[in-house]
Backbone as a printed PyTorch tensor [residue, N CA C, xyz], in Angstrom:
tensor([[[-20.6030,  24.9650,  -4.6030],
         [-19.1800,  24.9080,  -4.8300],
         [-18.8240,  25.7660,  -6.0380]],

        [[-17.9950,  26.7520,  -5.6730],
         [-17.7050,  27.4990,  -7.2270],
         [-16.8380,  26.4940,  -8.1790]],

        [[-16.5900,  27.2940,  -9.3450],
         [-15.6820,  26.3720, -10.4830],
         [-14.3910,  26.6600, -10.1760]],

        [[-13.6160,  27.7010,  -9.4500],
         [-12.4120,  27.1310,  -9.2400],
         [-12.2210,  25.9690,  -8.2620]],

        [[-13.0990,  26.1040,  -7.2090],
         [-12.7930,  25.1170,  -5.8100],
         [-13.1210,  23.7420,  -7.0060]],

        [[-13.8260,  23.1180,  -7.5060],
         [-13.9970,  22.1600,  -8.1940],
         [-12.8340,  21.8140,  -8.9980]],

        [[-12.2240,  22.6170, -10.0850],
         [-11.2780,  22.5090, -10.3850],
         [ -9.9790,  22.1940, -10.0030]],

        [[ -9.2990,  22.9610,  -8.6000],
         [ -8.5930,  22.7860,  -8.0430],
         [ -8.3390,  21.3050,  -7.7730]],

        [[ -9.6250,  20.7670,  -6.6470],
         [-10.0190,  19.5830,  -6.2660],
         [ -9.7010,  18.5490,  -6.8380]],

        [[ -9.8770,  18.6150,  -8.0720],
         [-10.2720,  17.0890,  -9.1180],
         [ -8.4840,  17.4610,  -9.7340]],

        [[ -8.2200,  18.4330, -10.1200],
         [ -7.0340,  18.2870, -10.3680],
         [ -6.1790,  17.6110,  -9.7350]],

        [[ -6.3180,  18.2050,  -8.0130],
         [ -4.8840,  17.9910,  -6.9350],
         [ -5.3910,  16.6430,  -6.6490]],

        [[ -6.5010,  15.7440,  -6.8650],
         [ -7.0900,  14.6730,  -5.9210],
         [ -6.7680,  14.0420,  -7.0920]],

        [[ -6.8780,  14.2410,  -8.8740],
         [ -6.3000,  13.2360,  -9.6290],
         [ -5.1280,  13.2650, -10.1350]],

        [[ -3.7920,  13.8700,  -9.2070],
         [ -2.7670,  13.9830,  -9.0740],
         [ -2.5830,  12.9980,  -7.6970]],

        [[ -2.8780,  13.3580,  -6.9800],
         [ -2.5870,  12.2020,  -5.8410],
         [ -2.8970,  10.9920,  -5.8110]],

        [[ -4.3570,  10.5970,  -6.4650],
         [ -4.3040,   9.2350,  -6.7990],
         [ -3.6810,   8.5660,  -7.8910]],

        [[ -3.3020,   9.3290,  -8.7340],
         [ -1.7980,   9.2220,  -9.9560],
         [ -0.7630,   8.1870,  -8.7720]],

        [[ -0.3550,   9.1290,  -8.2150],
         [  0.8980,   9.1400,  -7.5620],
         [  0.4410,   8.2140,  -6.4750]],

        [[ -0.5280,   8.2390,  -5.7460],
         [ -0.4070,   6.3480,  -4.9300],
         [ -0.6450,   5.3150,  -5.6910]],

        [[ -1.3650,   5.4850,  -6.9180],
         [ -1.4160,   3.8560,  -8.0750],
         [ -0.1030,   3.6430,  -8.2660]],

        [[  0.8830,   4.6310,  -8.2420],
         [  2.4060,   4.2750,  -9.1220],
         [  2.8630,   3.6460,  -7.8580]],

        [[  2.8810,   4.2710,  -6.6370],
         [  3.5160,   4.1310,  -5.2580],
         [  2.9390,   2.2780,  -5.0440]],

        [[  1.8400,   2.2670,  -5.1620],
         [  1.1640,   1.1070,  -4.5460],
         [  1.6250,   0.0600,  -5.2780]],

        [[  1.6400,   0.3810,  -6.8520],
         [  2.3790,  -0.9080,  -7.9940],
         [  3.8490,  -1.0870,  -7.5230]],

        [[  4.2390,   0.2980,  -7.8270],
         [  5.6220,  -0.5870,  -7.2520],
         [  6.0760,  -1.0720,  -5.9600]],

        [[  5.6770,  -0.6630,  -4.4970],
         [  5.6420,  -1.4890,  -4.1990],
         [  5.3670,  -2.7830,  -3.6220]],

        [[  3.9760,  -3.2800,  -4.2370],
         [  3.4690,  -4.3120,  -4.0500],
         [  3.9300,  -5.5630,  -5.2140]],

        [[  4.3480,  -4.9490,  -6.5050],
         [  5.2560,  -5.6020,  -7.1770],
         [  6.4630,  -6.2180,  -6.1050]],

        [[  7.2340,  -4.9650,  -5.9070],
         [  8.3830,  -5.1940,  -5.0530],
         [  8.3860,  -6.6500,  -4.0800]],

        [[  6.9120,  -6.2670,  -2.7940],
         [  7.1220,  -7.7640,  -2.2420],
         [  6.3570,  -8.9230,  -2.9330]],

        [[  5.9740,  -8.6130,  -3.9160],
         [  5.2470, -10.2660,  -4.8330],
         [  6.3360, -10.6150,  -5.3390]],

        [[  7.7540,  -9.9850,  -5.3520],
         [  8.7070, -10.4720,  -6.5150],
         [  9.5340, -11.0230,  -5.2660]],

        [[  9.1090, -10.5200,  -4.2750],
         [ 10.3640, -11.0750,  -3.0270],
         [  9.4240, -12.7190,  -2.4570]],

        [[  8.3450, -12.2040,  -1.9830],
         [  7.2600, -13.6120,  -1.7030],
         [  7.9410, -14.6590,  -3.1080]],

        [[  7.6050, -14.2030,  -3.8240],
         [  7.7500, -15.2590,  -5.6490],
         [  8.9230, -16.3670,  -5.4330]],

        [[  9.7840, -15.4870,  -4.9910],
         [ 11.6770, -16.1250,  -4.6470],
         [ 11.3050, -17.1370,  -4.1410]],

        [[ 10.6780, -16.4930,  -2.6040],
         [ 10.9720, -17.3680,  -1.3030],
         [  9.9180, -18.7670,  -1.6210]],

        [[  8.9180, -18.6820,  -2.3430],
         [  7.9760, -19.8040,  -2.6400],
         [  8.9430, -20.6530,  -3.8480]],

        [[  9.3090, -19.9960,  -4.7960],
         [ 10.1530, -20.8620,  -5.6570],
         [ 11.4730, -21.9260,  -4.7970]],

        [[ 11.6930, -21.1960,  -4.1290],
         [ 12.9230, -21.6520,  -3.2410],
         [ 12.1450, -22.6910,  -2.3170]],

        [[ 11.1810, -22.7610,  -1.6340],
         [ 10.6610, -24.0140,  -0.8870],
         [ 10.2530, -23.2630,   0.6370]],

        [[ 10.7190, -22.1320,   0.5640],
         [ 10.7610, -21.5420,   2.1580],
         [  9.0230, -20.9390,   2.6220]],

        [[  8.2440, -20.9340,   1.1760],
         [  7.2130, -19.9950,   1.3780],
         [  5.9820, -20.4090,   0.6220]],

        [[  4.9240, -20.8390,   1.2910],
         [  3.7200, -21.6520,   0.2440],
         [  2.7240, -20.5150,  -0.4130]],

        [[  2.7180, -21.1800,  -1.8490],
         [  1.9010, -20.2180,  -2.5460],
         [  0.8970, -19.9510,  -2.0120]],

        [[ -0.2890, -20.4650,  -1.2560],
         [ -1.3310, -20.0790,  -1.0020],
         [ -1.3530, -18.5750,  -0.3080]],

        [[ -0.4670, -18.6030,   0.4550],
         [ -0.6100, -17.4530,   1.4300],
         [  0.4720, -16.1510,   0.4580]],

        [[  0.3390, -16.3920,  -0.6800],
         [  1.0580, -15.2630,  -1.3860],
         [ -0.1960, -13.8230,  -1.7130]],

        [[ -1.0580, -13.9340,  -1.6770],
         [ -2.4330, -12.9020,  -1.8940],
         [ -2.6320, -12.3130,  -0.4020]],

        [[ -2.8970, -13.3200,   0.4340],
         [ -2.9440, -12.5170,   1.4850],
         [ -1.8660, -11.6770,   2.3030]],

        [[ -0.4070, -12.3860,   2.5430],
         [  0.3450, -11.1500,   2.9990],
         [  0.3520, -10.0750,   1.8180]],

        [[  0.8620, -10.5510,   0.3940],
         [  0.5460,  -8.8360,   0.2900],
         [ -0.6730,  -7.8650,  -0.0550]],

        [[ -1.4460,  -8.3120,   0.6510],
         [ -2.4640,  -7.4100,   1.1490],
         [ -2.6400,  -6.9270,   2.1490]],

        [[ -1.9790,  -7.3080,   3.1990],
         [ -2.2620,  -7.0210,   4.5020],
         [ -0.3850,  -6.7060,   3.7870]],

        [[  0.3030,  -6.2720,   3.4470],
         [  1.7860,  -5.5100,   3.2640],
         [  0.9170,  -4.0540,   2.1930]],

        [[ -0.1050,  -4.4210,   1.8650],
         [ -0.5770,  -3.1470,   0.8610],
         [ -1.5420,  -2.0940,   2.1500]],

        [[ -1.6730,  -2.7570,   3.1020],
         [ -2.2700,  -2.1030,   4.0160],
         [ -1.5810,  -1.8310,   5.0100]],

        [[ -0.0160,  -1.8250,   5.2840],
         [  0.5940,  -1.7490,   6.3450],
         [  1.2940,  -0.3150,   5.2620]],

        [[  1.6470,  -0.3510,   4.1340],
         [  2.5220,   0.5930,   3.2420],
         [  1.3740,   2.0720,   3.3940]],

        [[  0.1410,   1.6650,   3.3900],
         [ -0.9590,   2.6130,   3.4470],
         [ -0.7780,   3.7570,   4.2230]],

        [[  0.0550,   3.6510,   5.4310],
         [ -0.4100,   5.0060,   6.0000],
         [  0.9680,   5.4940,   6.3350]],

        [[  1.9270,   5.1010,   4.9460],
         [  2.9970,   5.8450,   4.8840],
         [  3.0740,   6.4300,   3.7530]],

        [[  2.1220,   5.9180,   2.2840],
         [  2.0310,   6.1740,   1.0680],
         [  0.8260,   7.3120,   1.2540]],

        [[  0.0340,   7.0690,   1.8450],
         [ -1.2410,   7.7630,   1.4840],
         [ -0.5000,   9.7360,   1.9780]],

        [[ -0.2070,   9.5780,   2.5750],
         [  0.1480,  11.1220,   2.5570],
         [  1.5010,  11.6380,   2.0040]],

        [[  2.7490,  10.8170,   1.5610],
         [  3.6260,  11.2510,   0.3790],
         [  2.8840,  11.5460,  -0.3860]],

        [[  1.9080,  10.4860,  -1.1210],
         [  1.2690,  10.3940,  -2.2070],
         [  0.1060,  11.9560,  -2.6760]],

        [[ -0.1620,  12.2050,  -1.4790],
         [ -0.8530,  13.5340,  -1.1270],
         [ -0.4230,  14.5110,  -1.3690]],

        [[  0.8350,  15.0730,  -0.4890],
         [  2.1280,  15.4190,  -0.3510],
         [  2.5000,  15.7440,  -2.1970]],

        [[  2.7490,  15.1810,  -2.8500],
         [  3.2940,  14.7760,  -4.3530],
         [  2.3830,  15.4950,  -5.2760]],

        [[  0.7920,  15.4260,  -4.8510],
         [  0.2250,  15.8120,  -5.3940],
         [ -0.3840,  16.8270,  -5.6720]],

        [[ -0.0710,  17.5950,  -4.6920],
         [ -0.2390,  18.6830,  -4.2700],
         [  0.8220,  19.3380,  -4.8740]],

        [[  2.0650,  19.0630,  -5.0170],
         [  3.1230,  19.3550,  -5.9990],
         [  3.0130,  19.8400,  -7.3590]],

        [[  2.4890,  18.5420,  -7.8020],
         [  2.5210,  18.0680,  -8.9710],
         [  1.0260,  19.5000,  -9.8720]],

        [[ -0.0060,  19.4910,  -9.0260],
         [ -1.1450,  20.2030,  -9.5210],
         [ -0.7010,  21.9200,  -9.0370]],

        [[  0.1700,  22.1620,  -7.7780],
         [  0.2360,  23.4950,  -8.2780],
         [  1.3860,  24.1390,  -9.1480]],

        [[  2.2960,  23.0840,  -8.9080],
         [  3.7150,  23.4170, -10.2340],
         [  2.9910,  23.3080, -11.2810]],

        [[  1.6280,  22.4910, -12.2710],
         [  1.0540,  22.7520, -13.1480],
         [  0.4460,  23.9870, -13.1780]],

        [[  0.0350,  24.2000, -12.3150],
         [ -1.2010,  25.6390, -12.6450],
         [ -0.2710,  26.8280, -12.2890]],

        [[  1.2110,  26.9600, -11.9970],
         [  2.1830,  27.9730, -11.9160],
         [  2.9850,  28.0460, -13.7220]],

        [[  3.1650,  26.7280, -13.8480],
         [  3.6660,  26.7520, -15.3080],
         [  2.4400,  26.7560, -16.3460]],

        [[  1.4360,  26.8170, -16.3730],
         [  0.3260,  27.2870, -17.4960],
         [ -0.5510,  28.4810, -16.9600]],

        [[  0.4080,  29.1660, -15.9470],
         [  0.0790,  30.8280, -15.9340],
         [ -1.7790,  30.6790, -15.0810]],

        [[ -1.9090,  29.3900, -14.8140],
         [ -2.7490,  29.6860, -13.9240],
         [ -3.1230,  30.1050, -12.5310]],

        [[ -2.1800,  29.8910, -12.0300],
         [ -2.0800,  30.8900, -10.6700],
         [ -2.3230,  31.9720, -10.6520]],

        [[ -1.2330,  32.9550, -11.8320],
         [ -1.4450,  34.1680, -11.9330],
         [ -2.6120,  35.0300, -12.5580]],

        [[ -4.0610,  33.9250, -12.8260],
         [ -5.0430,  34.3140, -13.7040],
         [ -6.0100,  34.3640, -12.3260]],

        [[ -5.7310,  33.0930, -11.8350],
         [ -6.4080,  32.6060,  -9.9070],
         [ -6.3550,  34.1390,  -9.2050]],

        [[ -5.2090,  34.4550,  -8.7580],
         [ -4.4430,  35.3900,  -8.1810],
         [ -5.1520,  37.0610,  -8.5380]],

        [[ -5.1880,  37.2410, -10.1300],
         [ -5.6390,  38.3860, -10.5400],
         [ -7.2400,  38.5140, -10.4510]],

        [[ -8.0510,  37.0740,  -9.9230],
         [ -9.3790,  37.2960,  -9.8990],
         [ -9.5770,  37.5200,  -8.7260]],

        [[ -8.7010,  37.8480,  -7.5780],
         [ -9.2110,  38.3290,  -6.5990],
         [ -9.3420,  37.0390,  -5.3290]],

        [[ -8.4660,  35.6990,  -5.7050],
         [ -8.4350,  34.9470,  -4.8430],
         [ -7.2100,  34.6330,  -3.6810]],

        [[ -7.0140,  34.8400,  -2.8970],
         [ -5.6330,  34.4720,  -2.0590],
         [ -4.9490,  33.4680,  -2.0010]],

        [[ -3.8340,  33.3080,  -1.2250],
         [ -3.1690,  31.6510,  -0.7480],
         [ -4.0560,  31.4300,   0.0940]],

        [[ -4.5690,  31.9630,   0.9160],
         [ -5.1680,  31.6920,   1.8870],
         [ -6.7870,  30.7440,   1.4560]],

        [[ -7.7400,  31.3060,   0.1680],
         [ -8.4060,  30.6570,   0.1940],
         [ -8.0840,  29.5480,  -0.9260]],

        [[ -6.8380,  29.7110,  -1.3030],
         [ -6.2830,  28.2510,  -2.1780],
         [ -6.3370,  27.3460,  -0.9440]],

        [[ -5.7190,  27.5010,   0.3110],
         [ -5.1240,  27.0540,   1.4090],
         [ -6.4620,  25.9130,   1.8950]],

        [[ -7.6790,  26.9820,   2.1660],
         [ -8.7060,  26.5430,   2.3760],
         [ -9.2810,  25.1160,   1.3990]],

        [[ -9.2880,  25.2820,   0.0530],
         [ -9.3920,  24.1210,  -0.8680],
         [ -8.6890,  23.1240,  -0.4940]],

        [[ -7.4410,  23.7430,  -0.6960],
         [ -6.6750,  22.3440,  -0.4040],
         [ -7.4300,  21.5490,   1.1370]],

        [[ -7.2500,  22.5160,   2.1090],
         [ -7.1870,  22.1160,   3.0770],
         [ -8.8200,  20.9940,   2.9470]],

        [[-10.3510,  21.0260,   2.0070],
         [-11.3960,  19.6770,   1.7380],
         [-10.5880,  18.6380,   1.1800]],

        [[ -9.1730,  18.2720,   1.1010],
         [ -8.5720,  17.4300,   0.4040],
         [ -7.9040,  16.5190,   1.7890]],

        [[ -6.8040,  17.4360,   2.6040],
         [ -6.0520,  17.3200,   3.2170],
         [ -7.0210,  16.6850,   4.6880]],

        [[ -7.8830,  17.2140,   5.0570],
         [ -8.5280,  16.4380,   6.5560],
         [ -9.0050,  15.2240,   6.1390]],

        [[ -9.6390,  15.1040,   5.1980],
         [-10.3350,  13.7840,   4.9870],
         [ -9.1880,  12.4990,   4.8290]],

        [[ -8.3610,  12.8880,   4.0180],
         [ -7.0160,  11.9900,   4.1720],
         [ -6.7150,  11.6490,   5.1860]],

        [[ -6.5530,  13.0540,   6.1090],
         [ -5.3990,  12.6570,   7.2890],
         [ -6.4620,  11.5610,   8.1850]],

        [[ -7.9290,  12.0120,   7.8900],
         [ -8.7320,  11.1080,   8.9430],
         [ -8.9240,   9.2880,   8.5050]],

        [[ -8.6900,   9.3200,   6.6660],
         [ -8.3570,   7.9340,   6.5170],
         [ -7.0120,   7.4320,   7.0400]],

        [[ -6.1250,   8.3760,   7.0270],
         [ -4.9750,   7.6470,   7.9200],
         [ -4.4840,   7.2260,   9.0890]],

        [[ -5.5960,   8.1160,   9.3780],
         [ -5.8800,   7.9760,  10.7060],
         [ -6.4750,   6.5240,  11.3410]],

        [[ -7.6270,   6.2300,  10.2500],
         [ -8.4810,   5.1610,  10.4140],
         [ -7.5360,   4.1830,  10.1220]],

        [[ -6.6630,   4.1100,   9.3810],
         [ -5.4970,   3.1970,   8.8480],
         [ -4.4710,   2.6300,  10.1220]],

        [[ -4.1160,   3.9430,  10.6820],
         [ -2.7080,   3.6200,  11.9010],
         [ -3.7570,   3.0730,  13.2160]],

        [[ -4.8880,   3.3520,  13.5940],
         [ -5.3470,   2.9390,  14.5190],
         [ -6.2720,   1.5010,  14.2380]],

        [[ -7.1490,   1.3660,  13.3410],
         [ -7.6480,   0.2500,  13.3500],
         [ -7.3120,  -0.3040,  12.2450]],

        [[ -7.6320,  -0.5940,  11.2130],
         [ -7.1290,  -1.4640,   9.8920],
         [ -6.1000,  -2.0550,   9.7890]],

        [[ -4.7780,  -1.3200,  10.1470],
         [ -2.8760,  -2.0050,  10.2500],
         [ -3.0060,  -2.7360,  11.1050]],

        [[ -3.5170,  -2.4240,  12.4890],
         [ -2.9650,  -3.2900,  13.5490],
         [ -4.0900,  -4.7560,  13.3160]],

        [[ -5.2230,  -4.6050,  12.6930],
         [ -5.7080,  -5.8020,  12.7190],
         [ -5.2770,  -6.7570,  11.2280]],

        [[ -4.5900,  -5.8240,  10.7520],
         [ -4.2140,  -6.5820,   9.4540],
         [ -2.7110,  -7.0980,   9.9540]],

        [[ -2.0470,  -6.0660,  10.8570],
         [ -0.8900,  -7.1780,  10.9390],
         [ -0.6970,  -8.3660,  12.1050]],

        [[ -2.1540,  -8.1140,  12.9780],
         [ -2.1780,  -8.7360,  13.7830],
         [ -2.8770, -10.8190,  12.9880]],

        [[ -3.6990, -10.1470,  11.9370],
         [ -4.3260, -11.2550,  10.6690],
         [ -2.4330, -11.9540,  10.2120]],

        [[ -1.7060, -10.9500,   9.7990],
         [ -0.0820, -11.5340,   9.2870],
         [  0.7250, -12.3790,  10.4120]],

        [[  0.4670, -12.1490,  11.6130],
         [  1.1170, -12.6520,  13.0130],
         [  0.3070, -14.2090,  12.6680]],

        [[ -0.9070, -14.2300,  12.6940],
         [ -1.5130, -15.3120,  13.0500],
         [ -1.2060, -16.2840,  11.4870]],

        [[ -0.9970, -15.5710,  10.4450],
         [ -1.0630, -16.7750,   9.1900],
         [  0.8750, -16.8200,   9.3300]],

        [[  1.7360, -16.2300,   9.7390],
         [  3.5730, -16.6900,  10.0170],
         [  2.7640, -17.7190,  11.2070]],

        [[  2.0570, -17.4530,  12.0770],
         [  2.1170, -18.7240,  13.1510],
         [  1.8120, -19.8280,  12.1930]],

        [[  0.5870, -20.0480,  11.7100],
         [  0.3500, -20.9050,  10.9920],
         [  1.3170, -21.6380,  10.0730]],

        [[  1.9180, -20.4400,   9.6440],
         [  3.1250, -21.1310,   8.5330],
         [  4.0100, -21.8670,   9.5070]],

        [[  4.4780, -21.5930,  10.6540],
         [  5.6590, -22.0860,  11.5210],
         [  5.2400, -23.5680,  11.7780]],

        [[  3.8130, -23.3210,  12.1140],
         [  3.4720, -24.6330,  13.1000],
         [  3.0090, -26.2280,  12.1180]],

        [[  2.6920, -25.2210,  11.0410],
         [  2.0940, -26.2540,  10.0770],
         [  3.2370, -27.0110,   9.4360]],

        [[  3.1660, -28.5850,   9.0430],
         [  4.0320, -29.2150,   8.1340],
         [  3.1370, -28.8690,   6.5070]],

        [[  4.2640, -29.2620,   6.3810],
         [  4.4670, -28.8090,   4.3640],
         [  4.5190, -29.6000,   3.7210]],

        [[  3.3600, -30.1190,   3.0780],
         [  3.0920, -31.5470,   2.2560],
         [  4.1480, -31.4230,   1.0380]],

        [[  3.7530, -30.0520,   0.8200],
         [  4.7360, -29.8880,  -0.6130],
         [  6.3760, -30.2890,  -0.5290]],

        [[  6.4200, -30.0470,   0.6280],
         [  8.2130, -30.1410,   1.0530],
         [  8.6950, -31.5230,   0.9630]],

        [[  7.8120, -32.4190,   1.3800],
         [  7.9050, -34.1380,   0.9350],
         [  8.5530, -34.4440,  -0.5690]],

        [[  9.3980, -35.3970,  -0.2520],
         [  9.6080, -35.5270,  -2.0150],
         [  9.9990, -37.1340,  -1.5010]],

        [[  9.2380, -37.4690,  -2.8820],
         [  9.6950, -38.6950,  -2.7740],
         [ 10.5680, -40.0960,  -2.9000]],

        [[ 11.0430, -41.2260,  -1.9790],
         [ 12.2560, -41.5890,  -2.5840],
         [ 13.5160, -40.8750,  -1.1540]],

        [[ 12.8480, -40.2610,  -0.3830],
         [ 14.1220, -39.7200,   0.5810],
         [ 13.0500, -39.3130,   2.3240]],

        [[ 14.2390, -39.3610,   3.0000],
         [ 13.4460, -39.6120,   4.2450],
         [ 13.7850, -38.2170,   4.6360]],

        [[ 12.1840, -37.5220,   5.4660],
         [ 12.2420, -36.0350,   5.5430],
         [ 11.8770, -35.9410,   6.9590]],

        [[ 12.2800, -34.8490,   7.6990],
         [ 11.9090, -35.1910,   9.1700],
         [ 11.2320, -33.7800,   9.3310]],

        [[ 10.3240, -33.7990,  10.0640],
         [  9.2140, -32.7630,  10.3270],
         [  9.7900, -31.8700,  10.8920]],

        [[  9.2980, -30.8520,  11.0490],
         [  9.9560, -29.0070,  11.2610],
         [ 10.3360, -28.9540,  12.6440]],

        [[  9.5760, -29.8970,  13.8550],
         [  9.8660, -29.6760,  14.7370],
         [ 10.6020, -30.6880,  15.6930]],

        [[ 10.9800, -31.6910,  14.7050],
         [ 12.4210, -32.3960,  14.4840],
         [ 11.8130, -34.0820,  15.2030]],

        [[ 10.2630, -33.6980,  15.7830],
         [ 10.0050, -34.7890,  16.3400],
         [  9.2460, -36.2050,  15.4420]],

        [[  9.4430, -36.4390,  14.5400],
         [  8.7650, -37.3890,  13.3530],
         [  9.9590, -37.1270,  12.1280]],

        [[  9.9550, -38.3370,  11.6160],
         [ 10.5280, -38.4670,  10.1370],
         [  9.6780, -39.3560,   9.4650]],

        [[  9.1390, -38.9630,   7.9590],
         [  8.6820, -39.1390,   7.1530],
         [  9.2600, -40.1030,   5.9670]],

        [[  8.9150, -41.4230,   5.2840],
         [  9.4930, -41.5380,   4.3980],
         [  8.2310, -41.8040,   3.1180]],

        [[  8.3780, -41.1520,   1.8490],
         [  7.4360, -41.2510,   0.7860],
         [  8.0780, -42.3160,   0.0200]],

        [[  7.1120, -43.3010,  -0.3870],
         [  7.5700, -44.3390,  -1.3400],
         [  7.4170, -43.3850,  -2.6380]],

        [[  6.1650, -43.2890,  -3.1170],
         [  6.1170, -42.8560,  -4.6040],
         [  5.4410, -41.3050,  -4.6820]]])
């Protein structure tokens, strides 16, 4: 591997993973702060707050992973255009074309994790999210009991009353 292809590489690849850590915090913040509500409010049990958003950090995946790419690729050649490195690249006798090529050990391997993402990983992760909302639907909610008042079960067939 020569020292520009190396260079290039680690630059544009630690520009893109820059830019999906920021993408991924915010928004996996985003639905922990929306999950947070709905559990404070009574609608949503903490336990299952780790796993949807993980299986929501893996559904965002194969829409982030190539903005994030996309961005970074931005971000590393608007750097090496504004510190006159292009034009140092350029004068040693290298093309767009074999910039093109570099980029391009960055760009297949991605597209083939995203690949691996939209075909197997999402659909079994949201097919894992289908089965824990069933669970949530079907299951009664100990927590929802309070005591001192008569509570009638979700599917309207039992009422509950807690003494203490």
């Amino acid at each position: 591997m020569k020292i520009l292809e190396k260079y290039l590489l680690k630059e544009i690849l630690g520009s893109s993973l820059s830019v999906l850590l920021i993408f991924m915090v915010i928004l996996s913040s985003n639905t922990m702060l929306r999950l947070i509500e709905e559990a404070s409010v009574g609608t949503f049990p903490t336990y299952l707050l780790f796993p949807i958003i993980s299986v929501k950090i893996t559904q965002y995946s194969i829409y982030i992973i190539p903005i994030s790419l996309f961005f970074g690729i931005i971000i590393s050649l608007g750097r090496f255009y504004n510190n006159n490195e292009m034009a140092v690249i350029s004068t040693s006798g290298q093309s767009i074309m074999d910039i093109a090529k570099i980029i391009s050990k960055i760009v297949v391997p991605s597209a083939l994790i995203v690949a691996l993402f939209s075909l197997y990983i999402t659909p079994s992760a949201t097919e894992y999210r289908y089965k824990l909302e069933h669970r949530l639907n079907s299951e009664e909610r100990i927590e929802e009991i309070k005591p001192g008042r008569f509570t009638s079960s979700q599917n309207g067939e039992a009422t509950f009353f807690v003494e203490s």
